[in-house]
C-alpha positions as protocol buffer text, in pm:
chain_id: "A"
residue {
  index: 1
  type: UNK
  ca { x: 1766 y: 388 z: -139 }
}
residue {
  index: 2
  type: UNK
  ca { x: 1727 y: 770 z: -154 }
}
residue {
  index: 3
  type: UNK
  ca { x: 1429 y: 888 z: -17 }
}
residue {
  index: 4
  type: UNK
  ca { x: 1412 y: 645 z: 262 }
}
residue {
  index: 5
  type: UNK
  ca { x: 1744 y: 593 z: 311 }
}
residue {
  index: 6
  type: UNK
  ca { x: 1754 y: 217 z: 237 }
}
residue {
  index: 7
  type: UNK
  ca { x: 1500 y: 126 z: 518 }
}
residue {
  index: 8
  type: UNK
  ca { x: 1224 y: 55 z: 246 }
}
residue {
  index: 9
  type: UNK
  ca { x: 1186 y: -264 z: 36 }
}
residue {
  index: 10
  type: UNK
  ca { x: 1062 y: -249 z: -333 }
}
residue {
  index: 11
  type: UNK
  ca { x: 690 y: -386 z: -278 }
}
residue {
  index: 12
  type: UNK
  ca { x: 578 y: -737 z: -419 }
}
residue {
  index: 13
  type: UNK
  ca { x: 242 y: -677 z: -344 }
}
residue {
  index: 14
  type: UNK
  ca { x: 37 y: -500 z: -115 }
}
residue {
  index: 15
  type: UNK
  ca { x: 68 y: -703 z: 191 }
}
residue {
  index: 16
  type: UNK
  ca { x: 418 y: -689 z: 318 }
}
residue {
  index: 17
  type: UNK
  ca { x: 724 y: -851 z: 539 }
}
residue {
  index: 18
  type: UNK
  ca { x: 476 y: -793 z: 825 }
}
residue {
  index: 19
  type: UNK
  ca { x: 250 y: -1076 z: 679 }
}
residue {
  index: 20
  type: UNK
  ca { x: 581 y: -1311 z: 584 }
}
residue {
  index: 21
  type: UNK
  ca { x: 342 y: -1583 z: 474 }
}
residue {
  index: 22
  type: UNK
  ca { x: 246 y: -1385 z: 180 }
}
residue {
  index: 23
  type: UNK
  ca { x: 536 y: -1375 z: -37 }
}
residue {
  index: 24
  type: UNK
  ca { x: 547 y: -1768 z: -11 }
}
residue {
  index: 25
  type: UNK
  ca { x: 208 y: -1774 z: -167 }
}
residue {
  index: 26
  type: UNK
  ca { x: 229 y: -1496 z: -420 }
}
residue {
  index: 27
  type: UNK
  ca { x: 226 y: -1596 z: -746 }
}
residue {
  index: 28
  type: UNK
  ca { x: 311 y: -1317 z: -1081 }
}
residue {
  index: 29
  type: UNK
  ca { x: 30 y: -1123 z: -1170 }
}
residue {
  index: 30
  type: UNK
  ca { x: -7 y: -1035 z: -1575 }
}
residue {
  index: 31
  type: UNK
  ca { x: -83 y: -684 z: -1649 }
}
residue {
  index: 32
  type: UNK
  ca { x: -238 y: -485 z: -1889 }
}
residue {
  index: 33
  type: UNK
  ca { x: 45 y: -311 z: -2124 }
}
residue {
  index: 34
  type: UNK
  ca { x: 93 y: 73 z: -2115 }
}
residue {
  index: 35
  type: UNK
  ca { x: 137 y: 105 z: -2481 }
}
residue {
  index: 36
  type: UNK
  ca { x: 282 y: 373 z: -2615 }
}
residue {
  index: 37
  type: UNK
  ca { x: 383 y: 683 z: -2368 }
}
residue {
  index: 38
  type: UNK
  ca { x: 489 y: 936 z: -2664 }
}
residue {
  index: 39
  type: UNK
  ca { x: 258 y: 1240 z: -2627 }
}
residue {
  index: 40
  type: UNK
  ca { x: 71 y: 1109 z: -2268 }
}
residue {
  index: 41
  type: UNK
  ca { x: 31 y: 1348 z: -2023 }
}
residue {
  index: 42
  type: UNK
  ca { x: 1 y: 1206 z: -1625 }
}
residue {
  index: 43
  type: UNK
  ca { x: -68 y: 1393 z: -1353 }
}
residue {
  index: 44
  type: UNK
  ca { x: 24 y: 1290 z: -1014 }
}
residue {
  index: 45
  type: UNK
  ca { x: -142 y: 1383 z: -676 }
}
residue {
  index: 46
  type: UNK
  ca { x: 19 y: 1326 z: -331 }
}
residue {
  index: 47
  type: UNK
  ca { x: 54 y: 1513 z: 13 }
}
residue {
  index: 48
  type: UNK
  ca { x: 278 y: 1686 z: 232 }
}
residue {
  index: 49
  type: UNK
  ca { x: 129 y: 1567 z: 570 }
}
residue {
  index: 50
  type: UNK
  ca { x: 415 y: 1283 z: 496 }
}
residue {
  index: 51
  type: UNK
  ca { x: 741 y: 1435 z: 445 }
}
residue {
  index: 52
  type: UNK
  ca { x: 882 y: 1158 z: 209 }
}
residue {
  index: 53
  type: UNK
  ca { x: 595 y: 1144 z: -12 }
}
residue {
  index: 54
  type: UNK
  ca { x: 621 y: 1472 z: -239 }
}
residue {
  index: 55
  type: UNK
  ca { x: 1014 y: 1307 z: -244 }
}
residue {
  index: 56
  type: UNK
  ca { x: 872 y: 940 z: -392 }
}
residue {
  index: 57
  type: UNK
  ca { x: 652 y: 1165 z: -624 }
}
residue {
  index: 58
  type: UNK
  ca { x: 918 y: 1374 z: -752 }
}
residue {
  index: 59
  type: UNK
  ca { x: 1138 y: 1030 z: -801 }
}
residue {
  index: 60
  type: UNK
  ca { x: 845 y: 865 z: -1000 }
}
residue {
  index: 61
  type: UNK
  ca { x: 824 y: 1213 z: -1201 }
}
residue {
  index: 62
  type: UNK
  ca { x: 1140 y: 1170 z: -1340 }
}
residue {
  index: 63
  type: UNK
  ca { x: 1113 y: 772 z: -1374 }
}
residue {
  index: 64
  type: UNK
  ca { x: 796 y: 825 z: -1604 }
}
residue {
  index: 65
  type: UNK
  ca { x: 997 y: 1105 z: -1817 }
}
residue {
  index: 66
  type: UNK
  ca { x: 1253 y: 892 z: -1906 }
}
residue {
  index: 67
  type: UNK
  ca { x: 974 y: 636 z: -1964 }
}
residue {
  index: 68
  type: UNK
  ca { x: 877 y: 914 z: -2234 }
}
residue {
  index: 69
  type: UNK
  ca { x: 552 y: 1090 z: -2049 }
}
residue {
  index: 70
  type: UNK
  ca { x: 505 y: 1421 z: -1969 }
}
residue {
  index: 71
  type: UNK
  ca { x: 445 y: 1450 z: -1580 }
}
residue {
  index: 72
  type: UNK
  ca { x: 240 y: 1694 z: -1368 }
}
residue {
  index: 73
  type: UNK
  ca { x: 291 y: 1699 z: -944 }
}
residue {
  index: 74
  type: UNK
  ca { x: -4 y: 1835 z: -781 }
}
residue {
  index: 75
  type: UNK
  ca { x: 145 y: 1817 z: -421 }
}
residue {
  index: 76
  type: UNK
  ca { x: -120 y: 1967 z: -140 }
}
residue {
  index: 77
  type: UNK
  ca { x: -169 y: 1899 z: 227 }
}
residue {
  index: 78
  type: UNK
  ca { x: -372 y: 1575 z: 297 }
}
residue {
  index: 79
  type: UNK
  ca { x: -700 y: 1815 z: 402 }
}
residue {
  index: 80
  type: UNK
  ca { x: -683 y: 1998 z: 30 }
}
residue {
  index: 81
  type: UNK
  ca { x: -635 y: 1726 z: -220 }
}
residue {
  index: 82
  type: UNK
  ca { x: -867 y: 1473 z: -57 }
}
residue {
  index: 83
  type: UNK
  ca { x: -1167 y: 1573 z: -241 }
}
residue {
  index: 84
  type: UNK
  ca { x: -1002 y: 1541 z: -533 }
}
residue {
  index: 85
  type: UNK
  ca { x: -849 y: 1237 z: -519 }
}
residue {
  index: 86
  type: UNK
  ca { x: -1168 y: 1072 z: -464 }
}
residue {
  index: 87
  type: UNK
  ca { x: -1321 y: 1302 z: -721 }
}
residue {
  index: 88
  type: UNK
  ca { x: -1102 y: 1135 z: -959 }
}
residue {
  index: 89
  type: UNK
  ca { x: -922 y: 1403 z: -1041 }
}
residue {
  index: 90
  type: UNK
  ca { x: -553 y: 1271 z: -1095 }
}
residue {
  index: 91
  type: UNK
  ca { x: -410 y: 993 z: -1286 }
}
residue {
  index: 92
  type: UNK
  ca { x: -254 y: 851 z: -999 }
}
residue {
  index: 93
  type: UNK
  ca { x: -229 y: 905 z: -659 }
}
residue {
  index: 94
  type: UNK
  ca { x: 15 y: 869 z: -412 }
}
residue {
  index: 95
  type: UNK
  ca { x: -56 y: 773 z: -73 }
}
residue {
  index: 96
  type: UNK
  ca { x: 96 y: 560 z: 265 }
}
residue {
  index: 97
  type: UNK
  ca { x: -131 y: 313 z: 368 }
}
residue {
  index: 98
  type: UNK
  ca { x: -73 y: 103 z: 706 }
}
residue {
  index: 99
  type: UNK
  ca { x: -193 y: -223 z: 544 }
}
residue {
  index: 100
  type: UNK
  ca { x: -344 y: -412 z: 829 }
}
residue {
  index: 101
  type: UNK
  ca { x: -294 y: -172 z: 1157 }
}
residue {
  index: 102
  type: UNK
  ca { x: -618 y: -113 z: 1197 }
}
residue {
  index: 103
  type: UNK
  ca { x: -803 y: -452 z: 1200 }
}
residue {
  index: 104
  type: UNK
  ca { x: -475 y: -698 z: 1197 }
}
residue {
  index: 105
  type: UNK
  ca { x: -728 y: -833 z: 919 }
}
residue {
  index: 106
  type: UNK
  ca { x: -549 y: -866 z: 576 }
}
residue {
  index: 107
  type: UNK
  ca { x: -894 y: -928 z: 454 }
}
residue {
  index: 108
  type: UNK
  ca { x: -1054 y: -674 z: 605 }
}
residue {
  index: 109
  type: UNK
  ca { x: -808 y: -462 z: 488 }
}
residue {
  index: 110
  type: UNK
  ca { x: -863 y: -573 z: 121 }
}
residue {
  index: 111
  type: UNK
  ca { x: -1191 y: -521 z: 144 }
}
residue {
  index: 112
  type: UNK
  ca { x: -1192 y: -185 z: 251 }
}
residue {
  index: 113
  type: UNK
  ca { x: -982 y: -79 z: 16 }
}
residue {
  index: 114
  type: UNK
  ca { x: -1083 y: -218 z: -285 }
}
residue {
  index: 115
  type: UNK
  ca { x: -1464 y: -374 z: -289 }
}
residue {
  index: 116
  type: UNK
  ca { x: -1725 y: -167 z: -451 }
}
residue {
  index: 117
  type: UNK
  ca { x: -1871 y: -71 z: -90 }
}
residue {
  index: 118
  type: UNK
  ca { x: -1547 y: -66 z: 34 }
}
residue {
  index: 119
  type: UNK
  ca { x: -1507 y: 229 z: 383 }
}
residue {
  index: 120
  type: UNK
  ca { x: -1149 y: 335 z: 195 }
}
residue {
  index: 121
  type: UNK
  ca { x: -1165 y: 308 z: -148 }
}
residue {
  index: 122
  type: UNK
  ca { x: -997 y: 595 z: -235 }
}
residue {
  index: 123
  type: UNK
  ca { x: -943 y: 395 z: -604 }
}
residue {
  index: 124
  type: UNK
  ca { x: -1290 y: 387 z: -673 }
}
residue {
  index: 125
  type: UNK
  ca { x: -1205 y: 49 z: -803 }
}
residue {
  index: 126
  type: UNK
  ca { x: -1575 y: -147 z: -866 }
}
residue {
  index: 127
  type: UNK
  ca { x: -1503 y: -466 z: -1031 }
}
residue {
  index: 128
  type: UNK
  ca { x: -1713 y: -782 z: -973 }
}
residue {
  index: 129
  type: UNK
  ca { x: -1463 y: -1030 z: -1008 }
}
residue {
  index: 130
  type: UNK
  ca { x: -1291 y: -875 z: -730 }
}
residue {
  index: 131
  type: UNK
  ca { x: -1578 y: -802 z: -498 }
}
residue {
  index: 132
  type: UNK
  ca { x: -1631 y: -1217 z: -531 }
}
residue {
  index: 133
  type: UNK
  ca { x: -1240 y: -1273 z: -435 }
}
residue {
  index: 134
  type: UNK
  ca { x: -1234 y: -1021 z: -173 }
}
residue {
  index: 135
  type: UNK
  ca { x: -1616 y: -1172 z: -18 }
}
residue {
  index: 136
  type: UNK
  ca { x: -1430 y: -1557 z: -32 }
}
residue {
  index: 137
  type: UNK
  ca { x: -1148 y: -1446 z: 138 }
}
residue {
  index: 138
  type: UNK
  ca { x: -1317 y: -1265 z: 416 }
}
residue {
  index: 139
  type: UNK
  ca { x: -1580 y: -1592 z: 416 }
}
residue {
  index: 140
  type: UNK
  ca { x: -1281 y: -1846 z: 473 }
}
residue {
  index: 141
  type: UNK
  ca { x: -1244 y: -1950 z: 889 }
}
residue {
  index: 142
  type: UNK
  ca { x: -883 y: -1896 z: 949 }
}
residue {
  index: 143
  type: UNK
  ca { x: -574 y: -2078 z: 885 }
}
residue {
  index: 144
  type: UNK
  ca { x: -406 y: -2192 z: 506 }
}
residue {
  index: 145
  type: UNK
  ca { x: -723 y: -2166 z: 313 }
}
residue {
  index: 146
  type: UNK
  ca { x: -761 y: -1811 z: 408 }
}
residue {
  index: 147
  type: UNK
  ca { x: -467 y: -1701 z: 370 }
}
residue {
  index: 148
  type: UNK
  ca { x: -447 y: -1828 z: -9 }
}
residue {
  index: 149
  type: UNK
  ca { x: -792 y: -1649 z: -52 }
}
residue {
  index: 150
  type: UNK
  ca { x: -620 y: -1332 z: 76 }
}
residue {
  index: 151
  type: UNK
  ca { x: -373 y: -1377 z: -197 }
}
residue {
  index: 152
  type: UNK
  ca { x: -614 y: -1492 z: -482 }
}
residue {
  index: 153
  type: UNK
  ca { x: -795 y: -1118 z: -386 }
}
residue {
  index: 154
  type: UNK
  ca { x: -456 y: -903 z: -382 }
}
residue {
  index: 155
  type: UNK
  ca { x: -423 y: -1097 z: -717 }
}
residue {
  index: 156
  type: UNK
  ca { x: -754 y: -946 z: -830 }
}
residue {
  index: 157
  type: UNK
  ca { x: -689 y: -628 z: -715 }
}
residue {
  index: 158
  type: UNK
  ca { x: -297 y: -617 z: -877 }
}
residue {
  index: 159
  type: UNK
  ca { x: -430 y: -732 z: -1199 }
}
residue {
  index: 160
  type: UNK
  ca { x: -672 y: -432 z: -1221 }
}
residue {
  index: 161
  type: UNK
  ca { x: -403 y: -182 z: -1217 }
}
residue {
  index: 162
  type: UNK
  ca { x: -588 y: 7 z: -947 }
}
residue {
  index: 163
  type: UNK
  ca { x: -291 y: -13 z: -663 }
}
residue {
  index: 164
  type: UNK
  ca { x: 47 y: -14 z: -789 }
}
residue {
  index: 165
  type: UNK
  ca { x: 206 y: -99 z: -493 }
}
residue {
  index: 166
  type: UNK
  ca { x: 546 y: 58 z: -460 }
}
residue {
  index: 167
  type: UNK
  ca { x: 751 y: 16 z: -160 }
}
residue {
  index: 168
  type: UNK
  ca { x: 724 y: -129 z: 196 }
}
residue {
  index: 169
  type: UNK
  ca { x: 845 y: 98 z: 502 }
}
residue {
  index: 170
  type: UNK
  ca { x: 1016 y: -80 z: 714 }
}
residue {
  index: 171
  type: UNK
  ca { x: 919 y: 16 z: 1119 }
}
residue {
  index: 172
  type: UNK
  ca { x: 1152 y: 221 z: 1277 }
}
residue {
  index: 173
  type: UNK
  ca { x: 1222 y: 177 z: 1702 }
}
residue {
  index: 174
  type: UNK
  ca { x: 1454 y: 315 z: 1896 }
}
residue {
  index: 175
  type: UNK
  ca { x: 1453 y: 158 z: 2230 }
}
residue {
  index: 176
  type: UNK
  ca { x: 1687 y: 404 z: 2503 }
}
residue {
  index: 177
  type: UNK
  ca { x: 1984 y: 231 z: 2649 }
}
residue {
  index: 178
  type: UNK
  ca { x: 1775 y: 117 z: 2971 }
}
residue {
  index: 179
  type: UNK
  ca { x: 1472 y: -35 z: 2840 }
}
residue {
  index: 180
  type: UNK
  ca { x: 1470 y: -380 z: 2865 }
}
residue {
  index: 181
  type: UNK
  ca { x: 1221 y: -605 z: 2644 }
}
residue {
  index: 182
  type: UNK
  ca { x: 1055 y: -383 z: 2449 }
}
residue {
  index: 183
  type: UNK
  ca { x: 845 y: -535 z: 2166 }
}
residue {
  index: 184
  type: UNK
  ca { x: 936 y: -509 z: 1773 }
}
residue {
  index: 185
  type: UNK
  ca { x: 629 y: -546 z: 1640 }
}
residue {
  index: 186
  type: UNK
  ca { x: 590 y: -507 z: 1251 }
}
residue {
  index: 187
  type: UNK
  ca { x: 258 y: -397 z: 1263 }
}
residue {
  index: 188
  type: UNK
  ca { x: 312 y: -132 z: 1562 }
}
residue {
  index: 189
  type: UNK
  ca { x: 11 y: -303 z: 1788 }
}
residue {
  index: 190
  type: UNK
  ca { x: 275 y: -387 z: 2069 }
}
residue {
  index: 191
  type: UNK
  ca { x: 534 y: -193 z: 2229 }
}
residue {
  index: 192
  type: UNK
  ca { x: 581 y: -206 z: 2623 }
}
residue {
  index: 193
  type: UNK
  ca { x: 446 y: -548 z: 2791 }
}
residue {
  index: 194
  type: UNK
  ca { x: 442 y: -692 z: 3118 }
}
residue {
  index: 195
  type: UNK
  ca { x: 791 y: -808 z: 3036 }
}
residue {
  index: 196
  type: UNK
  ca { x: 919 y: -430 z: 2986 }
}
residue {
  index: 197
  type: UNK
  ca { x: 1116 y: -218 z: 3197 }
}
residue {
  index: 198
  type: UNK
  ca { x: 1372 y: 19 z: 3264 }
}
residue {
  index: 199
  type: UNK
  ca { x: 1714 y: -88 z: 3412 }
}
């Protein structure tokens, strides 16, 4: 409600309202507990290249203090904390990720993201029992089956504790007063068709 200004939704799971079968299909995943936080240090890495992120950081800061940890930001341009993130270097880091804008694949996404050999896993996450959910889901021809293969992996990857996910933006348009049919598309691939014009 603060830092975005109540046009994010607290995240289920990391595929969200842009994939609106998901949620149907999601089932609660069991997670290791923290234990005690008395004495534990966490330090947090995020970037500035997106203005509300140093914002969600600072919010989570104080979230874990009152949780009873002690808290360290590291907040750096996207260019000058990569190498550490994936160096392993923080606790937990914070980052946007456009879920499935670049294949329209919630599979592919997965997989990129959180397989062993994975193009984008900034997690580092290698865990075999994964790697087999995310290689049946990306395996299964499309329709129902794949889509509960897709959720059986996010499942995986949830109960590893490797991706908290935390909120979902919601896509912001603003269409000018004489556009006509402009597409709302959730997952930004569409925005002027043949069906588009100005009055």
């Amino acid at each position: 409600k603060g830092v975005y200004e109540g046009r994010a939704d607290v995240a289920e799971g990391l595929l969200g309202p842009a994939l609106p079968w998901a949620a149907g299909l999601r089932t609660p995943v069991t997670r290791a507990e923290a234990g005690d936080p008395a004495g534990r240090t966490v330090t947090i890495g995020t970037f500035t290249d997106r203005a509300e992120l140093p914002e969600v950081a600072a919010a989570l800061q104080q979230q874990l203090q009152k949780a009873g940890f002690t808290v360290k930001l590291d907040v750096r341009e996207y260019a000058n904390i990569e190498s550490d993130a994936l160096a392993g270097e923080f606790d937990a880091f914070i980052l946007s990720r456009a879920t499935v804008l670049d294949s329209g694949d919630p599979a592919a996404y997965l997989y990129s993201d959180f397989a062993s050999d994975g193009s984008f896993n900034i997690a580092q996450l290698k865990a075999p029992s994964v790697d087999a959910e995310l290689r049946k889901a990306g395996e299964t021809p499309a329709g129902d089956a794949r889509r509960r293969a897709v959720i059986a992996a996010e499942a995986a990857v949830l109960a590893t504790d490797a991706a908290v996910p935390m909120l979902h933006e919601r896509v912001i348009q603003g269409d000018a007063a004489g556009v006509v049919g402009a597409a709302h598309d959730p997952r930004e691939r569409e925005l002027v068709t043949a069906a588009t014009h100005v009055k």
